[in-house]
C-alpha positions in Angstrom: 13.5 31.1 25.2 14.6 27.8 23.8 12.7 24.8 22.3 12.6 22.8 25.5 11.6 26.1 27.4 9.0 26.8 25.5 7.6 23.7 24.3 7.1 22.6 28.3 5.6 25.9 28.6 2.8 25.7 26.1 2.1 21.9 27.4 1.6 23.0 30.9 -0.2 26.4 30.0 -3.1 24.2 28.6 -2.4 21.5 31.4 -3.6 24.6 33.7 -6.5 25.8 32.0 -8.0 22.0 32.2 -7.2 21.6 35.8 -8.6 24.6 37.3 -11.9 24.8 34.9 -12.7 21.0 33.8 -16.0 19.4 34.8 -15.5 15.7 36.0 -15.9 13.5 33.5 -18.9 10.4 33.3 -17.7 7.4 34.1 -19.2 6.0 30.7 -17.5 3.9 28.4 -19.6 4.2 24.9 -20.3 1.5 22.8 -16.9 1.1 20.9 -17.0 1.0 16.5 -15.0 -2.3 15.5 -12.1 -1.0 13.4 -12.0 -2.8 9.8 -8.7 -4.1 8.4 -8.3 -5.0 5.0 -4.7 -5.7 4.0 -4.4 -9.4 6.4 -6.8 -11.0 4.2 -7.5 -8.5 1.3 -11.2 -8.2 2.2 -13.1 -5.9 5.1 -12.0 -7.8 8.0 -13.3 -6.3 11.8 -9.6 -6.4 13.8 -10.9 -8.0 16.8 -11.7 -11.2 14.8 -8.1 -11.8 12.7 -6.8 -14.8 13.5 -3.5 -12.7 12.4 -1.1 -10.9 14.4 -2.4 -7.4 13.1 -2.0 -3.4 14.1 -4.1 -0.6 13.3 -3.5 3.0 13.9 -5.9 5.6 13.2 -6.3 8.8 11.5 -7.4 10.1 15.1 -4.6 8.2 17.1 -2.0 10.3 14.1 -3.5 13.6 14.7 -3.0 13.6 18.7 0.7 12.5 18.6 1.2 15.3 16.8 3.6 12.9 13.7 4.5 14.2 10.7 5.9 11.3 8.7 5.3 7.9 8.2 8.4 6.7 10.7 7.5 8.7 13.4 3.9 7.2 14.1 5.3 3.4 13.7 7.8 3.8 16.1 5.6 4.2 19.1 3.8 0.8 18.3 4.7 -2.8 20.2 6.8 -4.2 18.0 8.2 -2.1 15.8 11.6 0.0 15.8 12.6 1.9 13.3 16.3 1.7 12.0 18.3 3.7 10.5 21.2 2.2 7.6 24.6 3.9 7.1 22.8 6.2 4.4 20.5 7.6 7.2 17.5 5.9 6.4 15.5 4.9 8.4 13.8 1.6 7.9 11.4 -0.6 9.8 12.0 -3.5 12.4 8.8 -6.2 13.1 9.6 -8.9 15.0 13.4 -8.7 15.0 13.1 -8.5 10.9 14.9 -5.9 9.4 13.4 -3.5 7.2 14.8 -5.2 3.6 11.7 -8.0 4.5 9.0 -5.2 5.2 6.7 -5.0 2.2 5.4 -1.0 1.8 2.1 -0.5 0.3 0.1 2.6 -0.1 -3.8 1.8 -1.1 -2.5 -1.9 -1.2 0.0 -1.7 -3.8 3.7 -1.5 -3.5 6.2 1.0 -3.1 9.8 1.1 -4.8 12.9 2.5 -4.4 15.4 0.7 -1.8 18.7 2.0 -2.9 20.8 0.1 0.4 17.9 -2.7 1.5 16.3 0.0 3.7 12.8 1.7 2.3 12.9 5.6 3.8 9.6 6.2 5.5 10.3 9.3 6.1 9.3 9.6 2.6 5.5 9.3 3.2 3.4 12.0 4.8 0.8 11.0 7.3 -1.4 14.0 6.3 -4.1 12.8 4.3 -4.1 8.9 5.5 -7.5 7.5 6.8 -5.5 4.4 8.7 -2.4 2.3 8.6 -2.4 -1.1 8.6 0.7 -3.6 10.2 0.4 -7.2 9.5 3.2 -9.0 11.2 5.1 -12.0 10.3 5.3 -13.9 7.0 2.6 -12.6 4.3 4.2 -13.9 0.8 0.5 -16.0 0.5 -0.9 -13.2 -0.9 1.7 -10.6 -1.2 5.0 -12.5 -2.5 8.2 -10.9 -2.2 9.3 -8.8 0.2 6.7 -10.0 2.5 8.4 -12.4 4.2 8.8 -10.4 7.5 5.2 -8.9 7.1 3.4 -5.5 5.1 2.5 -2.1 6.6 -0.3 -0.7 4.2 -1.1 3.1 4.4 -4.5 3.4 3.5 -5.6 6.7 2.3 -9.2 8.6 3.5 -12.1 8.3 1.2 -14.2 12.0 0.9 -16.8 10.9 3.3 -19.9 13.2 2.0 -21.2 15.4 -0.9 -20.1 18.6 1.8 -17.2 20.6 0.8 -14.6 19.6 3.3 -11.1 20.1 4.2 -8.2 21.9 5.8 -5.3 23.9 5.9 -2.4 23.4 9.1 1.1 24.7 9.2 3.8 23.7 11.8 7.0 24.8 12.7 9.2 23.2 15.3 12.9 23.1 16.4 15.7 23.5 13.9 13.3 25.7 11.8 11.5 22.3 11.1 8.2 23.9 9.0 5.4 21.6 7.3 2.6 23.2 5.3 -0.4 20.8 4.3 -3.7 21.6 2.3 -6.4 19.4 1.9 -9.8 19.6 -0.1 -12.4 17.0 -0.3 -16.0 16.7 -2.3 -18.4 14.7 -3.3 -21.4 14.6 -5.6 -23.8 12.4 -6.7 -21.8 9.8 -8.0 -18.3 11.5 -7.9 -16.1 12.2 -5.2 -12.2 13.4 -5.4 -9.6 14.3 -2.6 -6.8 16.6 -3.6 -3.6 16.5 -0.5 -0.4 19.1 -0.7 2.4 19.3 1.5 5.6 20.6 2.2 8.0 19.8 4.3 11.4 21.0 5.5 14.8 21.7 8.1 17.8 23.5 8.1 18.8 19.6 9.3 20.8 19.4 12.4 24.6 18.5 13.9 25.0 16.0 16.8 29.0 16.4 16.0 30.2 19.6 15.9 33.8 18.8 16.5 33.7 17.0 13.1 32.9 19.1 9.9 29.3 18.7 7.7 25.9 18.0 9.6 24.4 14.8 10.9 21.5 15.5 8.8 21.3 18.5 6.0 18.7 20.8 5.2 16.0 19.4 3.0 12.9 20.6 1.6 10.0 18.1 -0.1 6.6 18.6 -1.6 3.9 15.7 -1.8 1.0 16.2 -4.1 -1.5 13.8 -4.1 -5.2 13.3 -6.3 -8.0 10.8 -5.9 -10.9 10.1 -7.7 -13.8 7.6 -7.0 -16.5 7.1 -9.4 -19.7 5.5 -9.0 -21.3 4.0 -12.5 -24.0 2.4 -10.0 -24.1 0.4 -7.5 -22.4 -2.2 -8.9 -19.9 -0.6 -10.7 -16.8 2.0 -9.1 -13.7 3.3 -10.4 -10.9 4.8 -7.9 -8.4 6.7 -9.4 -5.1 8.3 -7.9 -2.1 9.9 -9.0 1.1 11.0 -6.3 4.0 13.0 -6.7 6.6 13.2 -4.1 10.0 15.1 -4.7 12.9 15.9 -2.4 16.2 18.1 -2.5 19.0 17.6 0.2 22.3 19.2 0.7 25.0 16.9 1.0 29.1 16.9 1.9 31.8 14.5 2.7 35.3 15.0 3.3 37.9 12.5 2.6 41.5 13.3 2.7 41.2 16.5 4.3 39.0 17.5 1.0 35.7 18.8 1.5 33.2 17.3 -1.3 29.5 19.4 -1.4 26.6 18.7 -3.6 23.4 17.4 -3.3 20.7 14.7 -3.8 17.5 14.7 -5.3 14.9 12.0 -5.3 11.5 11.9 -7.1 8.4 9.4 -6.8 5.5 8.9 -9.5 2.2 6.8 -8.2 -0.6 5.9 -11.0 -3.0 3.9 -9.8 -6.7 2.4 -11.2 -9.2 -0.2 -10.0 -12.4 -1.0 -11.4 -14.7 -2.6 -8.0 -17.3 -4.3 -9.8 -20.4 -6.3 -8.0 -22.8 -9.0 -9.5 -25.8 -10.5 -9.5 -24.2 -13.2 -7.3 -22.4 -12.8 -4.6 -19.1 -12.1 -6.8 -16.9 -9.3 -6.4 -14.1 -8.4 -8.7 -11.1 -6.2 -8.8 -8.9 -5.2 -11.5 -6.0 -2.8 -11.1 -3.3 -1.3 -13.2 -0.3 0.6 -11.5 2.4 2.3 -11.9 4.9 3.6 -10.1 8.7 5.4 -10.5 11.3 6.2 -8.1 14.3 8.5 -9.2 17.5 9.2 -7.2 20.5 11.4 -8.0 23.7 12.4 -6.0 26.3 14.6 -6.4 29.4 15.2 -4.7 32.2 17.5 -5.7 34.9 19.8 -4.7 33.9 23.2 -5.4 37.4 24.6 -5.8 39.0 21.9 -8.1 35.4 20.5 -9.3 36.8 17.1 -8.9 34.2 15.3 -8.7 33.7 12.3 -5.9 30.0 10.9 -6.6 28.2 11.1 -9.4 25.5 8.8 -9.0 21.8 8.0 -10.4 18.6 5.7 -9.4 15.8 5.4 -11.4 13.4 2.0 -10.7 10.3 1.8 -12.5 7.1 -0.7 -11.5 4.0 -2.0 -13.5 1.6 -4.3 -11.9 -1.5 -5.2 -13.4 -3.5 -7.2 -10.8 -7.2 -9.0 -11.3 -8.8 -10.5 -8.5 -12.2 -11.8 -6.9 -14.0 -12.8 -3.8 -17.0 -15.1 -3.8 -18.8 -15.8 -0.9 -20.3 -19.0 -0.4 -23.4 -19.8 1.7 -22.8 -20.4 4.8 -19.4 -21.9 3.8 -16.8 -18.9 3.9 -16.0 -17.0 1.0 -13.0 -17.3 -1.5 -10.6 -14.6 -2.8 -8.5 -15.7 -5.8 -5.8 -12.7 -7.6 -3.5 -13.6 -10.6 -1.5 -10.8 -11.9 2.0 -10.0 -13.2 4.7 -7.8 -12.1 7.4 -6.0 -14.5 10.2 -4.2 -12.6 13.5 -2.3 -13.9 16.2 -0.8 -13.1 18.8 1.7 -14.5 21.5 2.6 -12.2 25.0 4.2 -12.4 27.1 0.6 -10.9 25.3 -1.1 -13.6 26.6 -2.2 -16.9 23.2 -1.7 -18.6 19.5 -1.3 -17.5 18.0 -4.8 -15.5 14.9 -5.5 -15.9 12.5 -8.6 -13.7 9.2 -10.1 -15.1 6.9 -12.3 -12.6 3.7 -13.5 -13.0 1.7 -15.0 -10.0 -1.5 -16.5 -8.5 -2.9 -16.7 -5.1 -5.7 -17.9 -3.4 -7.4 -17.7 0.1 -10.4 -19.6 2.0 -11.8 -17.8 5.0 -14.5 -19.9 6.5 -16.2 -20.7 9.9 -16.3 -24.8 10.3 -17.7 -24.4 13.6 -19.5 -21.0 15.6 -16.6 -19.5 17.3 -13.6 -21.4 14.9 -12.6 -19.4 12.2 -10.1 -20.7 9.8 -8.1 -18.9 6.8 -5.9 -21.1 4.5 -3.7 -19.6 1.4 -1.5 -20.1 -1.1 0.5 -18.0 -3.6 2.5 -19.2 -6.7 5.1 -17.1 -7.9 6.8 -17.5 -11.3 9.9 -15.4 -11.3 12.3 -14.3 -14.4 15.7 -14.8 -11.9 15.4 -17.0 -9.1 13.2 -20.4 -8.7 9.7 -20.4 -8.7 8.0 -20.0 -5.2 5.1 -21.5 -3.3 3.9 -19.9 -0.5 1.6 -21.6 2.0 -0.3 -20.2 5.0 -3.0 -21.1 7.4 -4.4 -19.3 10.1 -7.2 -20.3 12.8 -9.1 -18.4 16.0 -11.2 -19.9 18.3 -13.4 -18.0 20.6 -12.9 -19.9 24.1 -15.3 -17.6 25.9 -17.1 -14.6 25.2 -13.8 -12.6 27.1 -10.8 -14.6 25.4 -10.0 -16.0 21.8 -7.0 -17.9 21.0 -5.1 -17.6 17.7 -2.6 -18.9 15.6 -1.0 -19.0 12.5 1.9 -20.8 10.0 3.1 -19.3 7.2 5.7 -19.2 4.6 7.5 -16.0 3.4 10.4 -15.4 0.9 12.1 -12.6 -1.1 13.7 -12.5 -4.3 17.1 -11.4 -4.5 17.7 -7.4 -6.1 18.7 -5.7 -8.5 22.0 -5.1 -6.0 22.5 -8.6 -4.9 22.8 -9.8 -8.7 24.1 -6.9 -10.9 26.1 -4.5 -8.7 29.4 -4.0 -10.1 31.2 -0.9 -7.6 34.6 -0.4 -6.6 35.2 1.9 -3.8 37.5 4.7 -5.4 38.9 6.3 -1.8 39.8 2.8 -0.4 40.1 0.3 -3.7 37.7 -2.8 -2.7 35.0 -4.2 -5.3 31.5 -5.2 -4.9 30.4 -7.4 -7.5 26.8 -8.8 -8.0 26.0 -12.6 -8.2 25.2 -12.6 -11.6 27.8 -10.7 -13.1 30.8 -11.7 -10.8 32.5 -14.8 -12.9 32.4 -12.0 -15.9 33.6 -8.9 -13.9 36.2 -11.0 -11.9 37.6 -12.2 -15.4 37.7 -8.4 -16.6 40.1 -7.6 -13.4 42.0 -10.6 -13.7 42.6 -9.3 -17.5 43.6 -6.1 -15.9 46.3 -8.0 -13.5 44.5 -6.0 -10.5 43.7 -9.3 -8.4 46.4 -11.6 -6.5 44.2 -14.3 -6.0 41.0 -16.0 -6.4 39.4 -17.4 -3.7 36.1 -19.6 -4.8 35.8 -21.9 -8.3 33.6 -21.4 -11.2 31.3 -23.6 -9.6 30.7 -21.9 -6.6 28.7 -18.9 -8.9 27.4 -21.2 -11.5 24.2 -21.9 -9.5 21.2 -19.3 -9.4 21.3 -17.6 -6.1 18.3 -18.4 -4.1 15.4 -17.1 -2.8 15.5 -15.9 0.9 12.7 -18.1 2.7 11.5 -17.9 6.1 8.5 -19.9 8.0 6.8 -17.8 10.7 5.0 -18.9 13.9 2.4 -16.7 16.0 0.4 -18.3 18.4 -1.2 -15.5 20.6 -4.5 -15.1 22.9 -6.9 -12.0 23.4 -8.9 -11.1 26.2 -11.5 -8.3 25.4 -14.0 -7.5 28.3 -15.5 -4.5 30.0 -12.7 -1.8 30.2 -10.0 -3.8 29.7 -8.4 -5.0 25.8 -5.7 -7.0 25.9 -3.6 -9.4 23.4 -0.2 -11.8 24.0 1.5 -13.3 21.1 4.5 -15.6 20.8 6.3 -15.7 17.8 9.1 -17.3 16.0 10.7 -17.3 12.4 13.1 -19.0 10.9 15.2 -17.9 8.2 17.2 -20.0 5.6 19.2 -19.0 2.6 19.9 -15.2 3.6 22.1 -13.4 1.2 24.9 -12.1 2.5 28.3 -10.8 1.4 31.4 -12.9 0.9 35.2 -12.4 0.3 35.6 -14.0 -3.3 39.1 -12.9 -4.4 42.1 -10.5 -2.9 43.1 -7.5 -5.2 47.0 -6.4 -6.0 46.1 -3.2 -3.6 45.7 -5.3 -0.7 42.1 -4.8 -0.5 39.0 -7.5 -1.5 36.5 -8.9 -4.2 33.1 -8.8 -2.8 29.9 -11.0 -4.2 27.0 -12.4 -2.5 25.8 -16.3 -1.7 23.0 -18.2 0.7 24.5 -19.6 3.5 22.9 -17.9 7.1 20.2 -19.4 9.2 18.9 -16.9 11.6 15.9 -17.2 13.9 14.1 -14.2 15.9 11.9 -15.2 18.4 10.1 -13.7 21.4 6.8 -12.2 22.8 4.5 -9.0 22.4 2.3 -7.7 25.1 -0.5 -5.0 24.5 -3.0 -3.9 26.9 -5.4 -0.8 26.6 -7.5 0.4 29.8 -10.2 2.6 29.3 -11.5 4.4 32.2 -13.9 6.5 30.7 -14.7 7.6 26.9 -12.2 10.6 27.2 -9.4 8.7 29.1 -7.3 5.5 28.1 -4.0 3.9 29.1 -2.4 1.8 27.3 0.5 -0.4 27.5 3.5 -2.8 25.6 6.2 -5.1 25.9 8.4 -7.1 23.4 10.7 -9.5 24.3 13.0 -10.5 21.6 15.8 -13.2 20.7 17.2 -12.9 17.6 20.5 -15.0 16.8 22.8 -16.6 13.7 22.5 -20.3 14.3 26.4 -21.0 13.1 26.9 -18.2 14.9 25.2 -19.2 18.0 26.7 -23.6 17.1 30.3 -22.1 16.9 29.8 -20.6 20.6 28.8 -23.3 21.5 31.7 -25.5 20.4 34.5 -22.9 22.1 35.6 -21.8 18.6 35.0 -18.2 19.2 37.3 -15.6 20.5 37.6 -12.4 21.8 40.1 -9.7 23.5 38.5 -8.6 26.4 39.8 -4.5 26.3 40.0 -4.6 30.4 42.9 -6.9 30.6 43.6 -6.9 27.0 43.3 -11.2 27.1 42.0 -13.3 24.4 38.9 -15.0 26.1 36.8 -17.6 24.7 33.1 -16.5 24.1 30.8 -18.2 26.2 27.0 -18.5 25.7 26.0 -15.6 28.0 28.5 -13.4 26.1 26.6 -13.8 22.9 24.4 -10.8 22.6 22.7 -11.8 18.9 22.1 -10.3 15.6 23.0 -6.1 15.4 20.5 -3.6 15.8 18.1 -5.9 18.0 17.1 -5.0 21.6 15.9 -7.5 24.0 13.7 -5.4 25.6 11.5 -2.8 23.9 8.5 -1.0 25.6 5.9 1.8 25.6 3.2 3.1 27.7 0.6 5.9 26.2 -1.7 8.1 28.3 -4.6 10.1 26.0 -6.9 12.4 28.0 -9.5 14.3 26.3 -11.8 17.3 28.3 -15.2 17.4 25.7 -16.3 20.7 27.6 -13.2 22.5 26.9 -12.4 21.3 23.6 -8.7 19.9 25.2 -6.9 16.6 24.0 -3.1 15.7 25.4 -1.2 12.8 25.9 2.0 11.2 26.5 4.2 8.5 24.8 7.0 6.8 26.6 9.0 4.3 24.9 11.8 2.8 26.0 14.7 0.3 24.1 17.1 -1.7 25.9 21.1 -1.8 24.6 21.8 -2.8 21.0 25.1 -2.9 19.2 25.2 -1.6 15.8 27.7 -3.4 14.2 30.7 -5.9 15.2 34.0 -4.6 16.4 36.5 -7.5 17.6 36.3 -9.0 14.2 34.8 -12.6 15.4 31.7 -11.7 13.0 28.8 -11.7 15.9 28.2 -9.5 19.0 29.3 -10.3 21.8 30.2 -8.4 25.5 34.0 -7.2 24.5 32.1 -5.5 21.1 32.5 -1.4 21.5 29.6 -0.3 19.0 26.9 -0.9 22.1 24.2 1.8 22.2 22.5 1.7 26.0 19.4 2.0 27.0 17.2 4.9 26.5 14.0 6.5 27.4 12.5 8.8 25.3 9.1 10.7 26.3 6.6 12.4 23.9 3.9 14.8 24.7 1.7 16.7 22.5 -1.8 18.9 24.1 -4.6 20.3 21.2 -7.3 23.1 21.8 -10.3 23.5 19.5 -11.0 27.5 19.1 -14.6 28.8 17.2 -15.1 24.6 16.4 -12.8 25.4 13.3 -9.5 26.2 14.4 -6.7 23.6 16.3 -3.8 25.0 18.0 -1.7 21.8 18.8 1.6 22.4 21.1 4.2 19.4 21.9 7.9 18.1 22.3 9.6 14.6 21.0 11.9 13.9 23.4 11.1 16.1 26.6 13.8 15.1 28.5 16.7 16.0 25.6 18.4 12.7 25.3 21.0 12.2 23.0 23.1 9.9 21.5 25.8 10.7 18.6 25.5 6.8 17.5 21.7 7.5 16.8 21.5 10.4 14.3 17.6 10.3 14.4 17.8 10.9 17.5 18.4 14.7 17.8 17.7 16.0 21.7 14.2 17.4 22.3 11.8 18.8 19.3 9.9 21.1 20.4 6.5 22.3 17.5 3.2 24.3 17.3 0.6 23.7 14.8 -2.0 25.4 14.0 -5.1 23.5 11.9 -8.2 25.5 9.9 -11.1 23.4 8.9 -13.6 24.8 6.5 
């Protein structure tokens, strides 16, 4: 029986039992918990009152789809698309921002280890989280760098008792895909710890069989996570984690008919501490030590000649100590202050010696209520930086309650990104092909060293044009949105705009002797994304709920977009093999952006038979994934479009003896594939089965 067969199967098996013995259910919606969110303003914050564009999924919402990793969950979300880069990670999209301006935190603090621009999400479990938290648009005002397109902040579950609790599930689904998880969790009188295991693996899978070596290769990875929390009294906790994730994937390439096999290997450290601490007035502080270390190794050779191809190492090390405090006036809002310092380094094979950053910054942030239904929140974050100019990063939010139904909101604010390790210090040439990628920093050095070797024919920029610091991407975001929250029926619309300026981006700086080019980096694009999100949730009753949403996105170059304008750009249109000037309609926008993006999500639960399912549609409209006429945008004539698509997820759960969960589903019922999407690999079928004790 195959995957699809089977998984269909199971789905409708349980879809029969519910129809022919289910009770009707009360048409009674129960008083509904506000969710808390913490990471928008870095204090407990109820969702429905942000004055931020915010999303929260929770630990309940994970469980029913069915995910496994962190990816999988955030791409059924308005809003969000996951992207994969030419290494096969796969990255996130908010707001037509790529993934390189998406700051990942676990428990609030960041994680490392972007090798290409693109963090892999697929490196974090969703096992043992309590919640995830999404803020969207520019959050540098209290986060800094890396913020500038927004956070997602995986927040991970607290032991809620002094019972003995926890659980043990194992999955398998198509192309012998197999996770194994184990979780225990205690508490006592004042301590309580949480101890998470999981492994995860495939044999990978091939979307090209005429061409030799999968799309993806087996892997196997173990996460091991502990947490402590300590109470001293009531004024007084400590919260202590340690994580350990670590990876092993076959890997192969062939160039010139030679078939190069190997493997990479990638292994993550997380230490974190914070002391909570409470006092007499109403002062709370924070302070916070962490650590974290990312490792990456790849090897490539042939195994006949042992010639080796790549050879290549990663290792990025963090340390962040952080104080902060939040002091609530009477009556008058409360204030949250942080001032820390951040050390970061780097040691990696295409650099001439190990790099290291230093920052130090401050931030502060007034929450307050002038009026009864206006709430306003205004920041500001100073960042002092080792390699680029100092930053100061404004924000202001406000929501005003019009009614007791709707709220309006909006918000300004200023986001920016430092330049990497890569951007400044890279120093690669290509072996197979013979061109040279040299980072901003080091570029007038390295470029003399190949001149000295007579390898380049010319040089195309002056001294000048590297002598100045490279800057600081910057952006400044718009959201302006309102919420209507009555009865049955939440719902939320948000415009949105940012503007980018300084983007770093990669330019010809010199030709080589072998025909091929010198590559560095410099600020020059101005790109905008703009559009609108639409949510709505329904809820019929407390077991059923529909829920709905739409993004509709423009995201462009602005020389790109002036230069079409003007009639300077050009094109051979393949159906009559003409050059055609580009006109204004023909202009499709930045790569990997869809205009339209949508989902709709059914969740039906049957209480007397101990039955949960659901579905997930989510659709994308047409992208193109990179530029192929050579005029440097995309346009009509471009061949690298992906269409449209539809996927459709289902997943159904049964509760046995009140301890025991047998959960059945399918990712992509309907098969669709797409060799141009390699995480995209026809239906996957699973069965779960979960043991609480």
């Amino acid at each position: 029986m195959s995957p699809k067969t089977l998984a269909i199967s199971l789905v409708l098996l349980i879809t029969s039992q519910t129809l022919f013995s289910q009770e009707q259910p009360e048409a009674v919606t129960p008083e509904e918990l506000e969710e808390v969110i913490l990471t928008a303003t870095r204090t407990k914050r109820q969702l429905s009152s942000l004055p931020l564009p915010a999303t929260l999924i929770s630990q309940k919402t994970i469980k029913q789809s069915g995910s496994l990793r962190l990816q999988e969950i955030l791409n059924e979300q308005t809003g969000i698309i996951t992207i994969a880069d030419e290494s096969g990670f796969e990255g996130v999209q908010i707001q037509g921002i790529s993934s390189d301006y998406i700051l990942i935190l676990i428990d609030g603090v960041p994680l490392v280890g972007r090798s290409a621009g693109n963090f892999d999400l697929s490196r974090l479990t969703v096992g043992n989280i309590k919640q995830i938290e999404v803020v969207k648009g520019p959050s540098s005002s209290l986060y800094g760098s890396e913020a500038l397109g927004g956070v997602i902040n995986i927040i991970t579950e607290k032991p809620p008792s002094e019972q003995l609790d926890g659980d043990v599930t194992y999955r398998i689904g198509s192309n012998t895909t197999q996770d194994v998880q184990a979780s225990i969790k205690q508490g006592f009188e004042k301590l309580r710890y949480a101890l998470f295991a999981n492994r995860n693996s495939s044999n990978g899978y091939d979307l090209t069989p005429e061409n030799e070596g999968q799309t993806v290769n087996p892997f196997v990875n173990y996460t091991v996570n502990g947490r402590v929390y300590y109470d001293f009294s009531d004024k007084l906790s400590l919260f202590g984690s340690a994580r350990l994730y670590d990876q092993e994937q076959e890997a192969g390439l062939t160039v010139d008919n030679v078939r190069y096999e190997g493997d990479t290997d990638e292994r993550e450290y997380n230490t974190h501490l914070k002391l909570d601490q409470k006092f007499d007035s109403p002062l709370t502080t924070t302070y916070e030590l962490y650590y974290t270390n990312y490792q990456a190794r790849e090897l490539l050779q042939d195994p006949i000649s042992a010639g080796v191809l790549s050879d290549n190492d990663f290792n990025q090390k963090l340390w962040r100590p952080e104080v902060r405090g939040n002091y609530a006036f009477a009556k008058a809002g409360s204030l949250t202050t942080g001032i820390g310092l951040q050390y970061d380094q780097l040691d990696r094979t295409f650099f001439d010696e190990t790099v290291r950053f230093n920052s130090q910054y401050i931030y502060a942030q007034y929450d307050t209520t002038p009026l009864d239904k206006l709430n306003v929140i205004a920041g500001l974050r100073y960042d002092n930086h080792s390699e680029y100019s100092n930053q100061l990063s404004p924000k202001i939010a406000l929501r005003y309650e019009a009614t007791d139904a709707i709220a309006i909101k909006g918000s300004v604010g200023y986001g920016f990104k430092a330049p990497d390790f890569r951007q400044l210090y890279f120093d690669f040439t290509n072996a197979a092909v013979g061109y040279t990628v040299l980072g901003y920093n080091v570029a007038l050095s390295k470029l003399q060293e190949l001149q000295d070797q007579d390898q380049i024919l010319d040089v195309l920029i002056s001294q000048d044009d590297l002598s100045q610091p490279l800057a600081a991407e910057s952006s400044v975001g718009y959201n302006l949105g309102v919420t209507y929250k009555k009865g049955k029926w939440n719902a939320e619309l948000n415009g949105f705009r940012n503007d980018f300026k300084n983007l770093i981006d990669t330019r010809i700086i010199a030709r080589k002797q072998n025909g091929q080019n010198v590559f560095s980096y410099a600020n020059f694009d101005k790109v905008f994304t703009t559009g609108f999100e639409l949510n709505a949730t329904y809820t019929f009753s407390k077991d059923l709920r529909l829920s709905a949403g739409y993004q509709l996105l423009y995201a462009y170059n602005n020389a790109n977009r002036e230069a079409v304008r003007d009639g300077q750009v050009f094109a051979r249109d393949p159906a009559t093999n003409q050059t055609v000037v580009i006109e204004e309609q023909d202009h499709f926008g930045l790569i990997n952006r869809s205009r339209h993006n949508a989902n709709a999500k059914l969740f039906y639960n049957i209480p007397s038979l101990d039955i949960a399912m659901n579905a997930r549609l989510l659709y994308r409209s047409k992208y193109a994934q990179f530029d192929t006429n050579g005029n440097n945008l995309i346009d009509r004539y471009d061949t690298s479009f992906v269409d449209g698509y539809l996927t459709t997820n289902v997943a159904a759960s049964k509760t046995f003896y009140n301890d025991f969960t047998l959960q059945v589903g399918a990712n992509n019922l309907f098969d669709y594939k797409d060799s141009n999407i390699p995480t995209l690999p026809g239906i996957q079928g699973y069965a779960s089965l979960n043991y609480q004790f």
